[in-house]
MARGU-323089 format. One line per 5 residues: number of its first residue (from 0); their letters; for each residue x negated, y, z negated of N, C-alpha, C. Coordinates in steps of 0.1 Angstrom, whole numbers, plus 2048, in hexadecimal, padded with zeros to 3 digits. Layout:
# residues N
NUM) a) X/Y/Z/X/Y/Z/X/Y/Z | ...
This chain:
# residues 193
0) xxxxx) E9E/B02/8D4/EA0/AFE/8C6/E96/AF3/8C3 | E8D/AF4/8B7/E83/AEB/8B5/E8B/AE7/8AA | E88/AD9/8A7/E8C/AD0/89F/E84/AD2/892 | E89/AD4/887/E81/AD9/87C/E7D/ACE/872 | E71/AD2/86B/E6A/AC5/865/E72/ABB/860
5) xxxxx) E6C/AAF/862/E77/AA4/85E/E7F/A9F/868 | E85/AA4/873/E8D/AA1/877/E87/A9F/886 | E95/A97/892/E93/A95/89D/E9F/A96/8A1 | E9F/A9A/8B0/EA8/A9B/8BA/EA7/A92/8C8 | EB0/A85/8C9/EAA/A80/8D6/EB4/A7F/8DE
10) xxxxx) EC3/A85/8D9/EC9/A85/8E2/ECF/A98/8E2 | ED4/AA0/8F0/EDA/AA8/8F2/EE0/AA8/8FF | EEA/AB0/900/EF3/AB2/90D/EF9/ABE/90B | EFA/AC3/918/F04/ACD/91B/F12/ACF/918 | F14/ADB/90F/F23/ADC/912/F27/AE6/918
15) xxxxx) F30/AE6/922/F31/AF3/929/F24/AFB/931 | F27/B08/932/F18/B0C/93A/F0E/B14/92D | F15/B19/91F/F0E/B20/916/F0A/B17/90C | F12/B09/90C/F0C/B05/8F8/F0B/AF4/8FE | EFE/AEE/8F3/EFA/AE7/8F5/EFF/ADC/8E4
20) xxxxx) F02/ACB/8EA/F04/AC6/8DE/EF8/ABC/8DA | EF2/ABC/8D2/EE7/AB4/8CC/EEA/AAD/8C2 | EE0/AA3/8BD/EE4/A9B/8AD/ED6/A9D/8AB | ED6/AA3/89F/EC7/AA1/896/EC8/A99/888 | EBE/A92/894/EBD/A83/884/EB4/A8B/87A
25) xxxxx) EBF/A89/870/EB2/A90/864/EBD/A8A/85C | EBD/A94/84B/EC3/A8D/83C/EC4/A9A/836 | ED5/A98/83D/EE0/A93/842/EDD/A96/84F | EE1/A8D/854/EE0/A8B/865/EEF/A93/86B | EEC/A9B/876/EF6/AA7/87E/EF9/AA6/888
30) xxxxx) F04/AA6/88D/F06/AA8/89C/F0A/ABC/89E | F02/AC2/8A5/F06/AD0/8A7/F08/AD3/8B8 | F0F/ADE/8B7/F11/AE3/8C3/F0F/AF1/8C4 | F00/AF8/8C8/EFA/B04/8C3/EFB/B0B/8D4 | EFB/B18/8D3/F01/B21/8DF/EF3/B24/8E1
35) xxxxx) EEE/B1B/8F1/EDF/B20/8F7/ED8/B2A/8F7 | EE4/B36/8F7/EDF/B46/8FB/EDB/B4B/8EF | EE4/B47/8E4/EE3/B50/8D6/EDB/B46/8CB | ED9/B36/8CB/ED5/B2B/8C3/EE3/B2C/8B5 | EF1/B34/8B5/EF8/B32/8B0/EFE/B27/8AD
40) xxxxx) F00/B20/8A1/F08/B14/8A1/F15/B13/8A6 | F1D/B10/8AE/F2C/B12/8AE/F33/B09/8AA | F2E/AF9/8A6/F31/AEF/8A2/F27/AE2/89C | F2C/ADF/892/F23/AD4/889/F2D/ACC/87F | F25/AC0/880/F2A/ABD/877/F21/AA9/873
45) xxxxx) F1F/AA8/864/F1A/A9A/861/F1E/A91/868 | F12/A88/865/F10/A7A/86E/F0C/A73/866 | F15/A67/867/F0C/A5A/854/F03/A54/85C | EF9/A52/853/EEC/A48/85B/EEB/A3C/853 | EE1/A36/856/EE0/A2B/851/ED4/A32/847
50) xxxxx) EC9/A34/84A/EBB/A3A/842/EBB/A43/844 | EBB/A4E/839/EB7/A5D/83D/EAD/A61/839 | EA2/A54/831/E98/A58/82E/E90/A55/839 | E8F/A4E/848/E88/A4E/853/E95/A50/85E | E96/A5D/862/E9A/A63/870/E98/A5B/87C
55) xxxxx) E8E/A57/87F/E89/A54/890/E96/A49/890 | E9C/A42/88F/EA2/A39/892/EAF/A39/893 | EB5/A47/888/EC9/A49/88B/ED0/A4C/897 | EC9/A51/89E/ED1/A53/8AB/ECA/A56/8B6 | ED2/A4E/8C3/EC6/A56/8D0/ECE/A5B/8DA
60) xxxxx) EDD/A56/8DB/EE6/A5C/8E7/EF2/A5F/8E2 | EF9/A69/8E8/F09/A6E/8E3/F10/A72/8EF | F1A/A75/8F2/F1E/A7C/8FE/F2D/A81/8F8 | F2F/A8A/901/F40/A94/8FC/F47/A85/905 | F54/A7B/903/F5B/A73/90E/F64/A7D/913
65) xxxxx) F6D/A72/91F/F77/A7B/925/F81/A7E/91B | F84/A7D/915/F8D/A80/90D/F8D/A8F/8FE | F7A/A92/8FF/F78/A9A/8FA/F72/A97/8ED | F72/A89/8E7/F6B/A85/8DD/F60/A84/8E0 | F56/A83/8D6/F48/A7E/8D6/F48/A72/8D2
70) xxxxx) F3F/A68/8DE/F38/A58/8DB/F2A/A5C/8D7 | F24/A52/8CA/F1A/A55/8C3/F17/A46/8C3 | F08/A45/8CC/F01/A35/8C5/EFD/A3A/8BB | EFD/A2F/8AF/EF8/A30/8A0/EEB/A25/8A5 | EE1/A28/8A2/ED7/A1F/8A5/ED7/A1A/899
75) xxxxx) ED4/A1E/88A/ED2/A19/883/EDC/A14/879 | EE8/A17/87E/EF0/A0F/879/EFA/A08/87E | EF6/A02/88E/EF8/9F6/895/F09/9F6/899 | F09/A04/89C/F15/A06/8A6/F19/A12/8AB | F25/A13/8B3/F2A/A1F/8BF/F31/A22/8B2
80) xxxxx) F33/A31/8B3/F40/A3C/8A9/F45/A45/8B4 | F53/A47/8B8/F59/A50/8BC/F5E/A59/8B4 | F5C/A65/8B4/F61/A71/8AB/F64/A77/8B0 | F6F/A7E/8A6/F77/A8C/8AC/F6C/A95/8AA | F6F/AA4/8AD/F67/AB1/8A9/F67/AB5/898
85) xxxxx) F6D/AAD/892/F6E/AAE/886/F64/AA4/87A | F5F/A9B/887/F56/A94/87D/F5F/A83/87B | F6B/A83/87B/F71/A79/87B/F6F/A6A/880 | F6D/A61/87F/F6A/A52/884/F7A/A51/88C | F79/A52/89B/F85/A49/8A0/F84/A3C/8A4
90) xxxxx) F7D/A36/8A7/F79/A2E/8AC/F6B/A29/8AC | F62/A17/8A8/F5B/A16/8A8/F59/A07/8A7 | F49/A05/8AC/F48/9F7/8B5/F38/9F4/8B0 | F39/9E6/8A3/F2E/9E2/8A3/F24/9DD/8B2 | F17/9DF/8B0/F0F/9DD/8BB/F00/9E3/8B7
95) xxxxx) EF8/9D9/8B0/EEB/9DB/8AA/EE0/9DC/8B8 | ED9/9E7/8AF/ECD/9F4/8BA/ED4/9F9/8C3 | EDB/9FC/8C0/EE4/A02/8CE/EDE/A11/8CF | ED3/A10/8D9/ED4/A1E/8E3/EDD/A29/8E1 | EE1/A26/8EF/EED/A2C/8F6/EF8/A28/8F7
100) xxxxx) F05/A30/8FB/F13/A2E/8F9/F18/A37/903 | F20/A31/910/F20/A3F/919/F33/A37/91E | F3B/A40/91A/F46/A3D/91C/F44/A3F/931 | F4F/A33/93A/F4F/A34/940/F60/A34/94A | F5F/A37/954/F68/A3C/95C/F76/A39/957
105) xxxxx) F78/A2B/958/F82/A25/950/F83/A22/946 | F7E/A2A/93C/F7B/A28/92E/F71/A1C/926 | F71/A18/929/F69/A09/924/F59/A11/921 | F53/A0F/918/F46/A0F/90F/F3B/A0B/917 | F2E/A11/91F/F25/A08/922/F1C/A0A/918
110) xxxxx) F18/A03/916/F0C/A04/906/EFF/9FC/907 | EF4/A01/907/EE5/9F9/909/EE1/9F4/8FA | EDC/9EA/8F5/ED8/9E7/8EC/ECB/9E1/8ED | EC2/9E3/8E3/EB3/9DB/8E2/EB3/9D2/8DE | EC3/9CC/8D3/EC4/9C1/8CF/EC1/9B3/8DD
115) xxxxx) EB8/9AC/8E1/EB9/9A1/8E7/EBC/9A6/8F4 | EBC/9B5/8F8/EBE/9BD/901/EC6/9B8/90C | ED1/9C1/904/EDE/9BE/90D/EE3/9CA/90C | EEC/9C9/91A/EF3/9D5/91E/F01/9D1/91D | F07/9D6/919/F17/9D1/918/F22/9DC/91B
120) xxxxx) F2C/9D8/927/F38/9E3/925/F3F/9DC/91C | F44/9E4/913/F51/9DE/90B/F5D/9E9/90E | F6D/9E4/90A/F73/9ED/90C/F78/9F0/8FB | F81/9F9/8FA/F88/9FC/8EB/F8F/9F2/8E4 | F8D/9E5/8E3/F90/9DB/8DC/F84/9D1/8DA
125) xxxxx) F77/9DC/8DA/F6C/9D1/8D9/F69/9C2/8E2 | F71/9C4/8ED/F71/9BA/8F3/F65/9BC/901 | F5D/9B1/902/F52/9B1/90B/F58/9AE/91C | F57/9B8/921/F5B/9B7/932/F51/9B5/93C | F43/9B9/936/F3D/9B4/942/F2B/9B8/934
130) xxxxx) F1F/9AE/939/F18/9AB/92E/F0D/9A5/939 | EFE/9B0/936/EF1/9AC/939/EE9/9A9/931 | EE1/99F/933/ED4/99D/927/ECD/99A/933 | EBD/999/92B/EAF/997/92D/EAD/98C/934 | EB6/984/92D/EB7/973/934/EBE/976/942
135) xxxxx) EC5/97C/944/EC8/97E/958/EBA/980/95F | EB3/982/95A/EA8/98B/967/E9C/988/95B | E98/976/95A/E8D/972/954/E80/973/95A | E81/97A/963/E73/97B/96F/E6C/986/96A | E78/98E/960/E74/9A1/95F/E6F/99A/94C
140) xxxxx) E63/9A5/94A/E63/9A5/939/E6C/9B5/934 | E75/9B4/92A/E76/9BE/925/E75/9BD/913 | E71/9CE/912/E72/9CC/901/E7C/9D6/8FB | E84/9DF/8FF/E8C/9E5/8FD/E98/9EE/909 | E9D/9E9/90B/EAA/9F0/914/EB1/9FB/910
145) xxxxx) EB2/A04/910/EB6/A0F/90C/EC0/A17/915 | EC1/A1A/919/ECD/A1F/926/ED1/A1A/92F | EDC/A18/930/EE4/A14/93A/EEF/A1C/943 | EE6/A1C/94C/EFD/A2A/959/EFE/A23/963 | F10/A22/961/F10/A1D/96B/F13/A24/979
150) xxxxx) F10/A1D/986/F0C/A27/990/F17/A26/997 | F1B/A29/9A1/F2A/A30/9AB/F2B/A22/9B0 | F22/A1D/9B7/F25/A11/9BB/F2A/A00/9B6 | F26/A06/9A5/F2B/9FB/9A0/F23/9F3/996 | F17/9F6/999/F0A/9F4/999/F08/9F7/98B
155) xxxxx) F00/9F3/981/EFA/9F7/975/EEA/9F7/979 | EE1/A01/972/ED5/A07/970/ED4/A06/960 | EC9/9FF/95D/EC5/9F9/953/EB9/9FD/94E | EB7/A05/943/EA3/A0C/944/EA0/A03/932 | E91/A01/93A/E8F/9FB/930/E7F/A01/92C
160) xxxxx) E80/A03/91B/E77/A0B/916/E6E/A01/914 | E5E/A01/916/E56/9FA/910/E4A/A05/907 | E3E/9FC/900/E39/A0A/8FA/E2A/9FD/8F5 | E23/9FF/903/E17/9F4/903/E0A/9FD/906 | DFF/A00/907/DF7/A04/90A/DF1/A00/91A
165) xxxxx) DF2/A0A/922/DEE/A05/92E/DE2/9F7/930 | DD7/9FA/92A/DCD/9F3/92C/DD3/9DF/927 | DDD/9DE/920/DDE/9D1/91E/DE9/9CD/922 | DEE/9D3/92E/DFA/9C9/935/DF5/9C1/943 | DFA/9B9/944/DF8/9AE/94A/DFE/9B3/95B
170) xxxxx) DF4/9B8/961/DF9/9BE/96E/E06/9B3/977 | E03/9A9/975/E0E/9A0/97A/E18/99B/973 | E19/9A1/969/E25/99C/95E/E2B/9AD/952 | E24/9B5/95F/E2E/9C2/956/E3D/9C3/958 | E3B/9CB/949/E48/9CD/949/E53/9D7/952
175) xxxxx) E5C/9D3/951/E69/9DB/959/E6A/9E8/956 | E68/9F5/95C/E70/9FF/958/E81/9FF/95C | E82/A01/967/E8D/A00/967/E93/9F3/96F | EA4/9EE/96F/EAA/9E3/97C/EB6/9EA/981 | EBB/9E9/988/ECA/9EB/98D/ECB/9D8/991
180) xxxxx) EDD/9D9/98B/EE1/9CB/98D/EEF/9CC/98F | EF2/9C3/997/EFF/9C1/99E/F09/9BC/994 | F17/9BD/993/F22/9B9/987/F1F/9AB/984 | F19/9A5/98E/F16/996/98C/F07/992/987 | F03/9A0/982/EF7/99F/97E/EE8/999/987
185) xxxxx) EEC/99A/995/EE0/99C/99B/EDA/9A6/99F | ECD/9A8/99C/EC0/9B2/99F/EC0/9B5/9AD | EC1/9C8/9AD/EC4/9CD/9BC/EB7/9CF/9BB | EAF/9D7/9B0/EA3/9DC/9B2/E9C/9DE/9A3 | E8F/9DE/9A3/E8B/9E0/995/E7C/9E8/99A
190) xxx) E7A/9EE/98E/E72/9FD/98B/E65/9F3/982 | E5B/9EF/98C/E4F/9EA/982/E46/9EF/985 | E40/9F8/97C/E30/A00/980/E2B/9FE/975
């Protein structure tokens, strides 16, 4: 499926082994679930944005949770939406540039922001359980955090987007692709090339 003029697609996932669910930021912005083999829609339905007159910025991650709803970061309108298949708002958590939103084991929110780049689990009362910023790990430069999973051991993996031209970074002061950091927010390992 090619994303048709005007529009973008930066997040998709699998559903099942035949149909895939996407959001294409466009105006009106979509969330669909189109059957890989046939490109048949089987499911859609609107998504409010903040600007529909510039796309790039409404959405970049969704996922189906356990429970079978969809988590949607709203990038440009500075928070998590949980929806039913109907399109419905169940649930939802300011949190400006928010990336990503990836419901985890025990339910609680992990969500990456570019705001002052912080990663934050929260749980379903908005409440902050555990919280990384840029200020833990002043040694690293970052300019955008964008994803966050957390890993089996406990561990969070932290990637962080930058968008500099090779020729003018400072070989001793580049930036971080990626860190993994301990619940206590110490650095196991970090990704600098």
């Amino acid at each position: 499926f090619d994303a048709p003029a005007g529009t973008e697609i930066h997040t998709a996932k699998p559903i099942g082994t035949n149909s895939v669910m996407f959001i294409e930021n466009a105006n009106p912005a979509k969330l669909i679930v189109m059957n890989k083999a046939t490109g048949a829609i089987e499911h859609q339905f609107t998504l409010p944005a903040g600007d529909t007159n510039s796309v790039h910025r409404q959405f970049r991650r969704a996922q189906v949770t356990a429970a079978g709803t969809i988590l949607v970061a709203h990038l440009d309108l500075g928070k998590i939406v949980e929806y039913d298949w109907d399109g419905k708002a169940l649930w939802s958590q300011d949190l400006t540039n928010c990336f990503s939103a990836v419901e985890l084991a025990n339910g609680n929110i992990l969500a990456a922001t570019s705001a002052n780049q912080i990663v934050r689990e929260i749980n379903r009362k908005g409440e902050t359980v555990w919280e990384w910023t840029s200020a833990d790990a002043p040694e690293y430069k970052f300019s955008y955090t964008q994803v966050a999973t957390r890993l089996p051991n406990g561990n969070t993996l932290i990637n962080n987007w930058f968008s500099q031209p090779v020729d003018r970074l400072d070989p001793n002061h580049a930036p971080v692709q990626a860190i993994e950091v301990t619940p206590d927010n110490k650095i196991v390992w970090p990704l600098r090339s």
